[in-house]
C-alpha positions as CSV (number, residue, x, y, z in Angstrom):
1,X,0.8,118.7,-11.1
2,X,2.1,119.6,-14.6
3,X,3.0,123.1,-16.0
4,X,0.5,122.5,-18.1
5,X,-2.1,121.3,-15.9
6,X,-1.2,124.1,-13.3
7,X,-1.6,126.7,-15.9
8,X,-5.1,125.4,-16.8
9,X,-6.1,125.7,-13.5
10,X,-4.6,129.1,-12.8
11,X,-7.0,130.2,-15.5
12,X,-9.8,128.8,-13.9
13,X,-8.9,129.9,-10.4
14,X,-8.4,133.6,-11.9
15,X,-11.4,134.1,-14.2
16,X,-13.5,133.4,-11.2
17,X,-11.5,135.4,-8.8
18,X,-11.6,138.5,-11.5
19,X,-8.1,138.2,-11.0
20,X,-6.6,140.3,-14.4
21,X,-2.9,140.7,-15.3
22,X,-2.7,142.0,-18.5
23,X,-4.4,145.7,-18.7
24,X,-3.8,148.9,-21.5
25,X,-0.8,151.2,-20.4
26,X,-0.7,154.8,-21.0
27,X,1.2,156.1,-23.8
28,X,3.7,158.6,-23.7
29,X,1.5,161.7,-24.0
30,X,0.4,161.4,-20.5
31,X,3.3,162.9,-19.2
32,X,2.3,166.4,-20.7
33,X,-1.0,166.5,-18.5
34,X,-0.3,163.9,-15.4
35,X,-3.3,164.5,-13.5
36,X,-5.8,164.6,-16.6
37,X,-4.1,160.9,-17.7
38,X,-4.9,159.7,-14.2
39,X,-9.2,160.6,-14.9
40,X,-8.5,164.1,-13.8
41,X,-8.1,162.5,-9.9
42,X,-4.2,162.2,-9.2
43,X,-1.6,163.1,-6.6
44,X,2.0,163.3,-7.7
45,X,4.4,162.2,-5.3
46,X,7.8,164.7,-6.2
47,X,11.5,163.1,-5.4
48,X,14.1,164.9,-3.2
49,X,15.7,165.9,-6.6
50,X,12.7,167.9,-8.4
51,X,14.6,170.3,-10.4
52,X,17.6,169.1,-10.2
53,X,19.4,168.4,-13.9
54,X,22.3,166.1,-14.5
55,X,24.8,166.4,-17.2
56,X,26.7,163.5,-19.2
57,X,29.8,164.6,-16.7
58,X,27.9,164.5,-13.5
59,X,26.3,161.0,-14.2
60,X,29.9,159.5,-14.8
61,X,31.4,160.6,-11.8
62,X,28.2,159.9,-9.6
63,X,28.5,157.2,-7.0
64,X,26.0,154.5,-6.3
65,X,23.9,156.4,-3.0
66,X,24.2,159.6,-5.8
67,X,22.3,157.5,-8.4
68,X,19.7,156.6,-6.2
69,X,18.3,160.2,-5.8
70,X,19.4,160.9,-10.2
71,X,16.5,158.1,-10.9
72,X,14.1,158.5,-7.8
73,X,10.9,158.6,-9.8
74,X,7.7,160.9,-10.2
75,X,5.1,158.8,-8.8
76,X,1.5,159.6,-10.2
77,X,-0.5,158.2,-7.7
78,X,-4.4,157.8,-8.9
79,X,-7.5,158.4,-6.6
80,X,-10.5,157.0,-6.6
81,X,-13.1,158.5,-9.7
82,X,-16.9,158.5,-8.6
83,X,-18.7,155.8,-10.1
84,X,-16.0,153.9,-11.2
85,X,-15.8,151.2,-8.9
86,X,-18.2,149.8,-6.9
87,X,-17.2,151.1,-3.6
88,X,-16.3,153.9,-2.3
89,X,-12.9,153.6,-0.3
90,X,-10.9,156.3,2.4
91,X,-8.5,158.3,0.2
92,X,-5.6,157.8,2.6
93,X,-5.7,153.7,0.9
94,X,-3.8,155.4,-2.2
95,X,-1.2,157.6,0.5
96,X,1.8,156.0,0.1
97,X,4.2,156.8,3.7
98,X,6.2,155.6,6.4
99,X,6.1,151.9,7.5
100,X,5.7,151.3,11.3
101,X,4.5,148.8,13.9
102,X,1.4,148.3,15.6
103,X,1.1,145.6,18.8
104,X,-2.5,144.6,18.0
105,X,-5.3,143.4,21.2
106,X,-3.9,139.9,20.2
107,X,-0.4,140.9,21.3
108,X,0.8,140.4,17.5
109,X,2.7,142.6,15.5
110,X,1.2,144.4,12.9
111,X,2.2,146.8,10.2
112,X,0.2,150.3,9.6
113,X,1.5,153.1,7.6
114,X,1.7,156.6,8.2
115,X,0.5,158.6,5.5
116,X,1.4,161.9,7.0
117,X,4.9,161.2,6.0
118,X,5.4,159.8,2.3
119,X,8.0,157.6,2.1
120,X,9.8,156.0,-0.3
121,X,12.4,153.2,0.4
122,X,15.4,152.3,-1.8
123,X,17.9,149.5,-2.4
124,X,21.3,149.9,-4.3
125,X,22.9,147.0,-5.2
126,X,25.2,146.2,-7.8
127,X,24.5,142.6,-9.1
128,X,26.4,140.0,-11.5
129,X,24.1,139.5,-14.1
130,X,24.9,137.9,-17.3
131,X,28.4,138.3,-17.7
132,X,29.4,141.4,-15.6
133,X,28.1,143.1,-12.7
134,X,25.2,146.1,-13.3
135,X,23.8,148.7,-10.8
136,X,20.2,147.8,-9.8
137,X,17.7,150.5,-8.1
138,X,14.7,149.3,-6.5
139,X,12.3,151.7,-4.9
140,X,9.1,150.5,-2.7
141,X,6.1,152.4,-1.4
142,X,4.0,151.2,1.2
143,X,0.2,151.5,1.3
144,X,-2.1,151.4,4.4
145,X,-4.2,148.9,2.8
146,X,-5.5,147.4,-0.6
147,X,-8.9,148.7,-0.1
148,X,-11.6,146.5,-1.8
149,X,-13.2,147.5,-4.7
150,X,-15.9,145.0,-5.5
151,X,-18.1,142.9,-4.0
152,X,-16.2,139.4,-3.6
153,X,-12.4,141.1,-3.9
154,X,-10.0,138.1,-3.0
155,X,-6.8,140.4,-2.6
156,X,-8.1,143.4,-0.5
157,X,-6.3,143.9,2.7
158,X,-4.4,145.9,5.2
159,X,-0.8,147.1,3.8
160,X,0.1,147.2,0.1
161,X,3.1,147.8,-1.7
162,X,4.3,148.7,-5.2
163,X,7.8,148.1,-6.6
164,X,10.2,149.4,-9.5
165,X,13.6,147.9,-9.9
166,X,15.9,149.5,-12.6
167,X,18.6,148.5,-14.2
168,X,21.4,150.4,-15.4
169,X,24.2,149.7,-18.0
170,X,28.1,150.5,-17.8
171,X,27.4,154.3,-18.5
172,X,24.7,154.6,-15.7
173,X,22.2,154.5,-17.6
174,X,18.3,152.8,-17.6
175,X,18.3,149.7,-19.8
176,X,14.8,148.5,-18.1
177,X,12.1,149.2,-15.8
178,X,10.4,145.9,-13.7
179,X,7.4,146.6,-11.5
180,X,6.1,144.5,-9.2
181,X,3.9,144.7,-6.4
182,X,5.7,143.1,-2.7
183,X,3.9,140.0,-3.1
184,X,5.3,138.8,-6.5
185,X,2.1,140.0,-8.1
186,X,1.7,141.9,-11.5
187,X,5.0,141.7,-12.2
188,X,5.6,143.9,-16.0
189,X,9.0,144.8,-17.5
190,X,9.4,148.3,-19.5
191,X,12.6,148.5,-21.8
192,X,14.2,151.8,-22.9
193,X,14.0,152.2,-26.2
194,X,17.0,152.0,-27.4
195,X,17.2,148.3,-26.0
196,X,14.0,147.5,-27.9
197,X,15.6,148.8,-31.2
198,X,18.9,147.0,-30.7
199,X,16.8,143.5,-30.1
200,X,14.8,144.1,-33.4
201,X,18.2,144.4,-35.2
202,X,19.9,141.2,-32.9
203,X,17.5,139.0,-31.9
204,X,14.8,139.3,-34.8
205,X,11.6,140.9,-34.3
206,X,8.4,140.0,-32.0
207,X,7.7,136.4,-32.0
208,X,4.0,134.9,-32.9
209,X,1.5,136.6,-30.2
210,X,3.8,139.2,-29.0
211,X,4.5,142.9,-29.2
212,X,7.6,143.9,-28.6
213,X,11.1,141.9,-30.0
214,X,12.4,141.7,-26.5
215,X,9.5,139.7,-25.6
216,X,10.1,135.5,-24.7
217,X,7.9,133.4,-25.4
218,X,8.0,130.2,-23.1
219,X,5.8,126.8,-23.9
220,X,3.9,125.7,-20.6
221,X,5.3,128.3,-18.5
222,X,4.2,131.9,-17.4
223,X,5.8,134.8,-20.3
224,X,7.1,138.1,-19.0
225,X,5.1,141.0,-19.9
226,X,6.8,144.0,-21.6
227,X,4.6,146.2,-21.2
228,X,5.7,149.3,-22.9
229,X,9.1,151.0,-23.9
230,X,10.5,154.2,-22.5
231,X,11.6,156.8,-24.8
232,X,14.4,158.7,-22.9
233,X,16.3,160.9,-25.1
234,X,19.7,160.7,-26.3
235,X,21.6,162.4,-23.4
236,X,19.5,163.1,-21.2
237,X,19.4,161.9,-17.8
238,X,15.7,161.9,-16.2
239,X,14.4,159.7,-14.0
240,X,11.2,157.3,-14.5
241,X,7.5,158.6,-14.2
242,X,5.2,155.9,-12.8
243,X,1.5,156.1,-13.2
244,X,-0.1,153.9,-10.6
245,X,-4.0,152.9,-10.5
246,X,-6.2,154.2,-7.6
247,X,-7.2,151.1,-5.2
248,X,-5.9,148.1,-6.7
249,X,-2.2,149.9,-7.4
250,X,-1.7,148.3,-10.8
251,X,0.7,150.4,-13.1
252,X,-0.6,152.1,-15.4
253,X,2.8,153.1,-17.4
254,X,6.3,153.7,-16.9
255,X,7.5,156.9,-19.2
256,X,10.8,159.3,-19.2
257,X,10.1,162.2,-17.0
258,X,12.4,164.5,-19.7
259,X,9.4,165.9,-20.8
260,X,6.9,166.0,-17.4
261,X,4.6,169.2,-16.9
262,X,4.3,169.5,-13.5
263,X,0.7,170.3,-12.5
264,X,0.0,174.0,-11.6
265,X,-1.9,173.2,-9.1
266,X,0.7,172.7,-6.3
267,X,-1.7,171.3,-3.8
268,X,-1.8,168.2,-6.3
269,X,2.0,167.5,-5.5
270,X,3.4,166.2,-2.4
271,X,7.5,166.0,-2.2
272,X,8.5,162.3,-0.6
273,X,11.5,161.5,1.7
274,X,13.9,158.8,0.3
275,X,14.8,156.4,3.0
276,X,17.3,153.8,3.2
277,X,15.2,150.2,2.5
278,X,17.6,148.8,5.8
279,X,15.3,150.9,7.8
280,X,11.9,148.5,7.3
281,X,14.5,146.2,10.3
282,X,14.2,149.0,12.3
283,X,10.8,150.9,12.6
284,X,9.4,152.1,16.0
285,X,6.2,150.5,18.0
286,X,3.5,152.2,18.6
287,X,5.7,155.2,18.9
288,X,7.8,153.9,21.7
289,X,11.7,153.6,21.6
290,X,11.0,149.7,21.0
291,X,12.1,148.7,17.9
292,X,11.2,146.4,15.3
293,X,11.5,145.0,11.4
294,X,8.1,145.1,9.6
295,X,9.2,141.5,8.3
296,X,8.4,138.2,9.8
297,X,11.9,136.3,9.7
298,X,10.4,133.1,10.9
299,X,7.9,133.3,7.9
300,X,9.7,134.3,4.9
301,X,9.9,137.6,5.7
302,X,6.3,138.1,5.0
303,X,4.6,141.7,6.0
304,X,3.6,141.1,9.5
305,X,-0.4,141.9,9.8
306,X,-0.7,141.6,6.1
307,X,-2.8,138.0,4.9
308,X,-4.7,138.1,2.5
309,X,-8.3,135.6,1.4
310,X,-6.4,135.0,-1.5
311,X,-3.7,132.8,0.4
312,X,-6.5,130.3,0.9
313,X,-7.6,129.8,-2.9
314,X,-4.3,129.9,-4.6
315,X,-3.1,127.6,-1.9
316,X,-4.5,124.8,-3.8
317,X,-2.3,125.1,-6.7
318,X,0.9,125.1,-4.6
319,X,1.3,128.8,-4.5
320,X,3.0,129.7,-1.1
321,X,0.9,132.2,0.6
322,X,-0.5,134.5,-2.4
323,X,-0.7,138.1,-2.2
324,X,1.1,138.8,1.0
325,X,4.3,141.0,0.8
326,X,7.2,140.1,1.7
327,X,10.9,141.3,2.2
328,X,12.7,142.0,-1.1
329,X,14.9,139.0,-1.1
330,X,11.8,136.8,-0.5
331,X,9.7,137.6,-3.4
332,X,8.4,135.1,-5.7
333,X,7.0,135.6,-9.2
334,X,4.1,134.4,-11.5
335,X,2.9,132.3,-9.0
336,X,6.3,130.9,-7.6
337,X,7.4,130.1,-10.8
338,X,11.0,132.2,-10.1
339,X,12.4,134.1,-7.7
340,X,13.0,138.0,-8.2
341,X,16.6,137.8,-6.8
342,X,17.5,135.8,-9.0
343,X,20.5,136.7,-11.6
344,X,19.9,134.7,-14.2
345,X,15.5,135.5,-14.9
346,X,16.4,138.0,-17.4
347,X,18.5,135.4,-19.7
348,X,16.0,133.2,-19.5
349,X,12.4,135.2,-19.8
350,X,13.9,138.1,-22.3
351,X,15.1,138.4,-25.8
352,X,17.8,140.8,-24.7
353,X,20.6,142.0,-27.4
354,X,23.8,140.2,-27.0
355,X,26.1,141.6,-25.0
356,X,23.7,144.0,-23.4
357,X,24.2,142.1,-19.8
């Protein structure tokens, strides 16, 4: 099948499905009143460095594992809002926690969650990309399940995930935000803004359709979204704030958390651990000292436990297994069109400033 052709039927496929990818963010206001931004119905999950302020000096000198707690984000997680879905769903679907392993009555292997203990897992790599190597910081939460939320819902089912991979320059510092969730879905981009000016002044501004000037547009092939920008001041060192949707766990927004008002009502915030990503190879079963990785490595490194209806529709348009998670290195996006290990995406679905990789 043709790009083209494939495209037209992704359309088809998706409008029937209710299957959405592009939705309004929230601006930068909503850090000034979290839980009011979320519909008034929000938990915020609080990094092992709340409170915690880093100079200019600090950040130079701070290793790798260091910089992995300087950016662990805010998450604001939503809940669900009465009446605006069509089902009702437990509230523990939108706990994020600690991944673990279940031997179901079949004898399988399957994945559950354990929202008692919120967990978030991180990956520090630095990566050659472009022309010289830059620090990336990925950080993934796990979900019990993708609860479902209408009456034919193609993509709910046990475990979910959600993703944010940053990207720092030669000073240590954010140059973009990707979300995605596990499975390659709903993949978005948020640049600071500083790297949205410099395009506008390099690289020209937005092409026909688009927004922002860092924005690609490519002919018969699925465009990156960039989806907002993030205004960090000059300076200043803060960490992102992510506001994720109740039950589907779309993001809602990526902003600076320089100027976040936590709420005063501490029984909205929850602090997380941050665990080593390495430790998804090695989770318990059922409790026991048995040990086991979360990740199928016969099938490529999917979620054990974790299939989704969705597989079996999108199957038909070559797409390899849609909506499951998978390990980190496995992740495919925009419907197997690239791979999200791959060094070279940015170059080629980006209008990045010269030099700036």
């Amino acid at each position: 099948m043709t790009r083209a052709g494939f495209l037209i039927l992704f359309s088809i496929v998706a409008a029937s499905a209710g299957c959405h990818t592009t939705w309004p963010m929230l601006n930068e206001a909503a850090v000034h009143d979290p839980i009011q931004a979320m519909h008034g119905r929000a938990i915020v999950y609080a990094p092992p460095n709340m409170g915690r302020v880093w100079n200019q000096d600090e950040l130079a000198g701070a290793t790798a594992e260091e910089l992995a707690y300087v950016y662990a984000p805010i998450l604001v997680q939503g809940q669900q809002v009465p009446g605006e879905h069509d089902r009702a769903w437990s509230p523990e679907s939108d706990a994020i926690g600690q991944a673990y392993l279940h031997v179901a009555d079949s004898d399988e292997l399957k994945t559950q969650v354990d929202v008692t203990q919120p967990t978030v897992y991180a990956i520090v790599q630095k990566r050659l990309l472009g022309n010289r190597e830059h620090l990336q910081l990925t950080y993934v939460v796990w979900y019990p399940r993708r609860p479902r939320t209408k009456e034919f819902d193609i993509e709910a089912a046990d475990i979910d995930s959600g993703i944010v991979r940053i990207t720092l320059d030669d000073d240590k510092r954010p140059l973009f935000y990707e979300t995605v969730l596990a499975c390659g879905c709903y993949h978005k981009v948020f640049v600071e803004q500083r790297v949205e000016s410099e395009a506008w002044q390099t690289v020209g501004p937005p092409e026909s359709g688009k927004t922002f000037a860092t924005e690609r547009s490519i002919p018969r092939m699925f465009d990156w979204e960039v989806a907002g920008v993030v205004n960090t001041p000059k300076a200043t060192v803060a960490p992102p704030v992510l506001f994720v949707s109740a039950g589907e766990h779309h993001m809602q927004g990526v902003q600076s958390s320089a100027n976040f008002q936590w709420p005063v009502d501490g029984s909205r915030v929850r602090p997380y651990r941050l665990a080593d990503y390495r430790e998804l190879d090695t989770v318990q079963i059922d409790g026991t000292p048995r040990l086991g990785s979360i990740f199928n490595p016969e099938d490529d490194g999917q979620v054990w436990g974790a299939d989704r209806l969705e597989k079996y529709i999108f199957m038909w348009i070559g797409t390899d297994d849609a909506g499951h998670p998978r390990k980190n290195d496995n992740i495919l996006l925009h419907f197997d069109q690239s791979r999200w290990m791959d060094p070279n995406i940015y170059q080629q679905y980006l209008r990045l400033p010269p030099g700036l990789l």
